[in-house]
N, C-alpha and C positions, 0 to 999 in steps of 0.2 A: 706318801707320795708327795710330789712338791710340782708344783704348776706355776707355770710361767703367769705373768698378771701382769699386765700394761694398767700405769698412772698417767692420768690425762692431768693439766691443772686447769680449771676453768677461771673464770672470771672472778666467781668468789667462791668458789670451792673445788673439791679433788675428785676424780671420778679413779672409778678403779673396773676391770674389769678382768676375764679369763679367758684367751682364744680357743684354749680345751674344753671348756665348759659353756657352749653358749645360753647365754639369758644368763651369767651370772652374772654381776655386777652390782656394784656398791658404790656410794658418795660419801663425801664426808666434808663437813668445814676445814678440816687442814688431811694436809699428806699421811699422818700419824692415825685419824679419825677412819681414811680412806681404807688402810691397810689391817687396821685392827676388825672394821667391816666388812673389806673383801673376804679376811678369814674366816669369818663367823659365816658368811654367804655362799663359802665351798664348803665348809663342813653341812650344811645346811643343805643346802645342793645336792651332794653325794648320799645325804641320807634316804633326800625324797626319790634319787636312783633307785636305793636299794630297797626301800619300803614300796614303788612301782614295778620292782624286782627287773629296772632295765639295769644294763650292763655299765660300771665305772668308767669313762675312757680314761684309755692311762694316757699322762702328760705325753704330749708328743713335743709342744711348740719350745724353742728357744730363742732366746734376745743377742744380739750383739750391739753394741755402738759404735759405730763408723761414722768417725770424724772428718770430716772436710774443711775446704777452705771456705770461709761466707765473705 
């Protein structure tokens, strides 16, 4: 499965999160720290689904980037 994940960058660090998966989310001191942890946090996630024995939801959400003039 592969799931969309929005990277925020804070102030001094990375926030990472899932819009498929709410409550998941992860931080990190860099972009690299954020993504290595959001992964470890849907695998993690998905387990406690299935070990609750609720149901997976399958990725639905996707990204585009729309540029504009600033």
């Amino acid at each position: 499965m592969k799931y969309a994940v929005v990277i925020e960058k804070g102030e001094s660090s990375y926030g990472a999160y899932v819009p498929d998966l709410p409550g998941c989310i992860a931080a990190g001191k860099t972009r690299e720290d954020a993504l290595r942890l959001i992964h470890e946090a849907i695998e993690f996630h998905i387990q406690g689904l299935k070990e609750d024995g609720e149901s997976i939801p399958e990725p639905a959400s996707s990204i585009e980037i729309i540029e504009v003039a600033a």
